[in-house]
C-alpha positions as CSV (number, residue, x, y, z in Angstrom):
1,X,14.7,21.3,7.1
2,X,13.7,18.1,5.1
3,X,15.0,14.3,5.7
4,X,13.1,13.1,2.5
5,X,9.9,11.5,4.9
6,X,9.7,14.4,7.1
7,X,10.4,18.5,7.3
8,X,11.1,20.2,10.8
9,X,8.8,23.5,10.5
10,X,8.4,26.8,12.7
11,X,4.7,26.5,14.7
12,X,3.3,27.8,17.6
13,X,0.6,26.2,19.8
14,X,-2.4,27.9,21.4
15,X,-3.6,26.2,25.1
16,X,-5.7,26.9,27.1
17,X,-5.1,31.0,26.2
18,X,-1.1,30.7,26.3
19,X,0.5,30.5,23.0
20,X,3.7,28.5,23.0
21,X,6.2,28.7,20.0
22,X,8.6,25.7,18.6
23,X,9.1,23.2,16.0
24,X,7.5,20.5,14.7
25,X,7.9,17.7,12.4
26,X,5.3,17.5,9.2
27,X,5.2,13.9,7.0
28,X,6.7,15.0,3.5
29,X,4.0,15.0,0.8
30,X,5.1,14.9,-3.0
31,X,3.8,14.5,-6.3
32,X,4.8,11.0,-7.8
33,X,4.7,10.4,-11.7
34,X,5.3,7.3,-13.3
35,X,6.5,7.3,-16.5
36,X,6.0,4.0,-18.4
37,X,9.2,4.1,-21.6
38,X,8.8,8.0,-21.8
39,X,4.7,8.1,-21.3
40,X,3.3,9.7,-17.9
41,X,0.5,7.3,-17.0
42,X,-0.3,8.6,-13.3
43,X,1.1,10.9,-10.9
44,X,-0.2,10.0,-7.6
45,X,0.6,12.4,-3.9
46,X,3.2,10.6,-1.6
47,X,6.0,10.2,1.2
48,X,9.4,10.4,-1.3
49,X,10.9,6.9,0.0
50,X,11.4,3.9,-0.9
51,X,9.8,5.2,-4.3
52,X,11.4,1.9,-6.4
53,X,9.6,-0.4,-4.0
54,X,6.6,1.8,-4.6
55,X,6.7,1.9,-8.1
56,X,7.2,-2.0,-8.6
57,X,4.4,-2.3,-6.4
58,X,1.8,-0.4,-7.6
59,X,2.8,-1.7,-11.2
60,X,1.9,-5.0,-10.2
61,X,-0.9,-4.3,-7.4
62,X,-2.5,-2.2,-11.2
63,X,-2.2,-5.1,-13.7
64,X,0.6,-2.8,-15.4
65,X,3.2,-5.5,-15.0
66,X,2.7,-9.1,-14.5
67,X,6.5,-10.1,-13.2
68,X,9.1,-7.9,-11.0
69,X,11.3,-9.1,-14.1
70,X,9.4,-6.9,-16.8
71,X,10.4,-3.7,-15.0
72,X,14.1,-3.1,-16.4
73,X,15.0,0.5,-14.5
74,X,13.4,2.5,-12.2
75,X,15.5,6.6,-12.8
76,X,14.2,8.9,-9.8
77,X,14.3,12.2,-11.4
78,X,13.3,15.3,-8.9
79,X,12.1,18.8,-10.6
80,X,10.7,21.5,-9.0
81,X,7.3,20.3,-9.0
82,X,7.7,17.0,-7.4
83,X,9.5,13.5,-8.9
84,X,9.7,11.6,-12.1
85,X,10.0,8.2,-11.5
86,X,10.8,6.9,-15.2
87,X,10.0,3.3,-15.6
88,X,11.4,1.2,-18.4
89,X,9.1,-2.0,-19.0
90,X,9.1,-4.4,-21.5
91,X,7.6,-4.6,-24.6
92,X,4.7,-6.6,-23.8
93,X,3.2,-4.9,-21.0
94,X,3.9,-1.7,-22.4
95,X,1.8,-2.8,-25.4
96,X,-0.6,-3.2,-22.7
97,X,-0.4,0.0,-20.9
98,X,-0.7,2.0,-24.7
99,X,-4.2,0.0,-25.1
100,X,-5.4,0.6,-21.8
101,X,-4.2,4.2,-21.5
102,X,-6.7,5.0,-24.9
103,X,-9.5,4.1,-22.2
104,X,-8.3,6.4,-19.4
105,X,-11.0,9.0,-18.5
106,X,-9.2,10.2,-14.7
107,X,-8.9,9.1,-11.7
108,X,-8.3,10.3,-8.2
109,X,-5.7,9.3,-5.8
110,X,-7.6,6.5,-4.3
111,X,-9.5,5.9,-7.7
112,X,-9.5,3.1,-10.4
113,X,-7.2,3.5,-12.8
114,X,-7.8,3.4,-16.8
115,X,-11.8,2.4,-16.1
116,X,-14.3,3.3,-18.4
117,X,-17.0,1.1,-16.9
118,X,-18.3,-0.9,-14.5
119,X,-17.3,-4.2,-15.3
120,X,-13.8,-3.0,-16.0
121,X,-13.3,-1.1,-12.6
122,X,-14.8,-3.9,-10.3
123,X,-12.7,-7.0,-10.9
124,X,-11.7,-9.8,-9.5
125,X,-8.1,-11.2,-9.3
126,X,-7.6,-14.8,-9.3
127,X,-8.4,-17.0,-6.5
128,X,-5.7,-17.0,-3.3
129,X,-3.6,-20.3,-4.0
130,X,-0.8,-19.1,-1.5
131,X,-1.5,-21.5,1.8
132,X,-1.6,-20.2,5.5
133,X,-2.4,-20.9,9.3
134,X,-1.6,-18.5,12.0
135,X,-2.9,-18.7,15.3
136,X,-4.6,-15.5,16.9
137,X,-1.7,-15.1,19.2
138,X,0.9,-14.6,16.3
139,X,-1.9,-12.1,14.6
140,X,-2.2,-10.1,18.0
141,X,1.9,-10.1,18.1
142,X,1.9,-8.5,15.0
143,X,-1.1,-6.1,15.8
144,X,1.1,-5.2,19.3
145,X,3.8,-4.4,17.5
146,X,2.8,-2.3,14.8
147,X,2.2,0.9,16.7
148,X,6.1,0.5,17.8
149,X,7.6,-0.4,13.7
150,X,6.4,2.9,12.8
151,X,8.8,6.0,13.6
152,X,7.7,8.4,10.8
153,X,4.0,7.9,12.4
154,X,5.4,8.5,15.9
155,X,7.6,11.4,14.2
156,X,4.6,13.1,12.4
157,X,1.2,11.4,13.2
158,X,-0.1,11.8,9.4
159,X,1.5,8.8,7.9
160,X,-0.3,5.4,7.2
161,X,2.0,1.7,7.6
162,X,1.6,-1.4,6.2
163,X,3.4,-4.6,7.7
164,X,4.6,-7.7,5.8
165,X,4.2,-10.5,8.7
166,X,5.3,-14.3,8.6
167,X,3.2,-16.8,10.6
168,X,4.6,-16.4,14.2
169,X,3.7,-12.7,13.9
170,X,6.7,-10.9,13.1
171,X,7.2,-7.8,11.6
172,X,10.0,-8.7,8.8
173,X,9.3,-5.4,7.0
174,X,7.2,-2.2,7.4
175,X,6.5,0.5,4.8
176,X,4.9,3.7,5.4
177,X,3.1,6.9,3.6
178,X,0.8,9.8,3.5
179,X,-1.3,7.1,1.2
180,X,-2.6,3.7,2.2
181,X,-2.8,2.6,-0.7
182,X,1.2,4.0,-1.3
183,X,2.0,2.0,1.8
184,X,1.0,-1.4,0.8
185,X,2.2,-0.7,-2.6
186,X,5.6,0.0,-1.3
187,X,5.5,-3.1,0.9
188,X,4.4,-5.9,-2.1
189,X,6.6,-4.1,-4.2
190,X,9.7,-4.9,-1.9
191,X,8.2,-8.9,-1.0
192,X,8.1,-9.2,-4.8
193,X,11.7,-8.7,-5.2
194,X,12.1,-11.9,-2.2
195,X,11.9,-15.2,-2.3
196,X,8.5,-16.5,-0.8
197,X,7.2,-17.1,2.4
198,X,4.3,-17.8,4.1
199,X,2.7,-14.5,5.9
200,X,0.3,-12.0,6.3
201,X,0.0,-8.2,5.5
202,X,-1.1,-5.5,8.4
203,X,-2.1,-2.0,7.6
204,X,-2.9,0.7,10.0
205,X,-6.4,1.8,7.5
206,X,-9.3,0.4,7.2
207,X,-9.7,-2.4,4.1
208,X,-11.3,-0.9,1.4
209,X,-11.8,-2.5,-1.8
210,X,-8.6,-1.4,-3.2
211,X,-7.0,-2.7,-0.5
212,X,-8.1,-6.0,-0.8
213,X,-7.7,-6.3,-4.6
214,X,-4.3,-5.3,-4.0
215,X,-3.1,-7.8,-1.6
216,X,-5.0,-10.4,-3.8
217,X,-3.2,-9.7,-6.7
218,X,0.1,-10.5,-4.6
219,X,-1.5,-14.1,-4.0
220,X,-1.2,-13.1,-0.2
221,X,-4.0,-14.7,1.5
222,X,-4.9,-12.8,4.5
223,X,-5.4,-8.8,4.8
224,X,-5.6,-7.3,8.7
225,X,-6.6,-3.5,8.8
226,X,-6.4,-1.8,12.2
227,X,-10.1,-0.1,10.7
228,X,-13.1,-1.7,9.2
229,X,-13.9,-3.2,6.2
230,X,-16.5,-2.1,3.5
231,X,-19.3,-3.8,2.0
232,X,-17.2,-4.5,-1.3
233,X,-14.2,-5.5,0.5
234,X,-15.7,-7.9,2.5
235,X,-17.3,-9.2,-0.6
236,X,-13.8,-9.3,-2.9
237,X,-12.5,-10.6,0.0
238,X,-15.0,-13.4,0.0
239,X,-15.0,-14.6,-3.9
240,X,-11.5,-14.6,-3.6
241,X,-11.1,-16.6,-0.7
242,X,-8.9,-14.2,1.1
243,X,-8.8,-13.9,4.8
244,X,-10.1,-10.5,6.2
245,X,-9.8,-9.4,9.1
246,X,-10.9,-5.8,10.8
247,X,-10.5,-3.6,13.6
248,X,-7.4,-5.6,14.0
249,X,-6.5,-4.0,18.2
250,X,-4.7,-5.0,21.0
251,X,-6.9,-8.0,22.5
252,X,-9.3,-8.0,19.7
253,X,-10.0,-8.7,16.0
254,X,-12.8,-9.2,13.5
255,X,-12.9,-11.8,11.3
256,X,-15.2,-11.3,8.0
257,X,-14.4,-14.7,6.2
258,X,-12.3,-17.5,5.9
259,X,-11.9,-17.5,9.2
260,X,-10.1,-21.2,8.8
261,X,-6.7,-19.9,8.4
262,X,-6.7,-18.7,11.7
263,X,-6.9,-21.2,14.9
């Protein structure tokens, strides 16, 4: 039995030498391609939801599209192998896409996508011009009330969540995914489509380097992960001049730089 994020399965469990049979509820993983105009570009593993939001995001969060606007239908088409999400984009950035797609050599799912070198997988996005102050009371609101915004987590326990936050701590909106990186996607793809506000973006992984040049692409200028940081993060983070904050818990966080956001 499937709800599109989960599927209720048969299990039993073995403890302490008495097996025990029932149910149980998995997180639903599916392959995810996107089709730019009629050309598959990627196809990336994924919770099924909110997969318009996901697209949109990811198109910006890659450099694919520059504006919500260029992206003129998103057609979810399911097969038997998983789903086609075919995008139709403009003719500009699907110029793009056709030039940088002749430099595609793979990637992974957490990889960097249509590199061929060094200089053009590590970039840097533009500087964070998007103001913000929060005090560490609205930052350890939000942190309390993750845990509580995400059902398919407390459902399954194999999903990651990412929180758009406004300065007093709330959660306005919460994606989540079998991918971190699907999570956030899913989350600046749906703050794209709003108008703008000042806040903050919580995730339940730890801030890689994709992660970071992710939420600076959006302009958003302070990332909390509920995990640590990397060395390249922290350093993205830092030319950029975006807040970054780790092992964001209950009573405690880590600040790696520009701290002054935060009083």
């Amino acid at each position: 039995m499937s709800n599109g994020s989960s599927n209720k399965i048969s299990r039993s469990v073995w403890n302490a030498g008495e097996i025990t049979a029932g149910t149980d509820f998995v997180a639903t993983e599916t392959a995810v391609a996107m089709v730019y105009n009629g050309i598959s570009h990627v196809v990336m593993m994924a919770t099924p939801t909110d997969l318009e939001e996901f697209a949109l995001g990811f198109s910006l969060s890659e450099g694919i599209l520059t504006s919500p606007n260029q992206l003129l239908d998103c057609e979810e088409i399911k097969t038997e192998k998983g789903i086609e999400l075919a995008l139709t984009i403009t003719a500009e950035p699907f110029a793009k896409l056709k030039e940088r797609r002749r430099n595609l050599v793979g990637r992974t799912g957490c990889g960097l996508c249509g590199a061929e070198s060094l200089e053009q997988a590590i970039t840097t996005p533009n500087s964070i011009s998007a103001e913000l102050s929060i005090s560490h009371k609205a930052l350890q609101r939000a942190i309390a009330a993750l845990g509580g915004e995400q059902q398919l987590q407390q459902q399954t326990g194999a999903v990651h969540g990412a929180a758009w936050c406004n300065t007093q701590g709330e959660i306005l909106l919460l994606r989540e995914d079998v991918g971190r990186h699907n999570a956030l996607d899913k989350v600046l793809g749906a703050i794209s489509k709003q108008e703008p506000i000042e806040g903050f973006v919580l995730v339940t992984s730890r801030a890689s380097y994709e992660m970071v040049s992710k939420t600076a692409s959006a302009n958003i200028p302070l990332l909390a992960a509920v995990s640590a940081p990397t060395s390249l993060a922290i350093e993205l983070a830092e030319t950029a001049g975006l807040t970054l904050v780790g092992f964001s818990r209950t009573g405690r966080h880590v600040i790696y730089g520009h701290g002054q956001r935060i009083n």
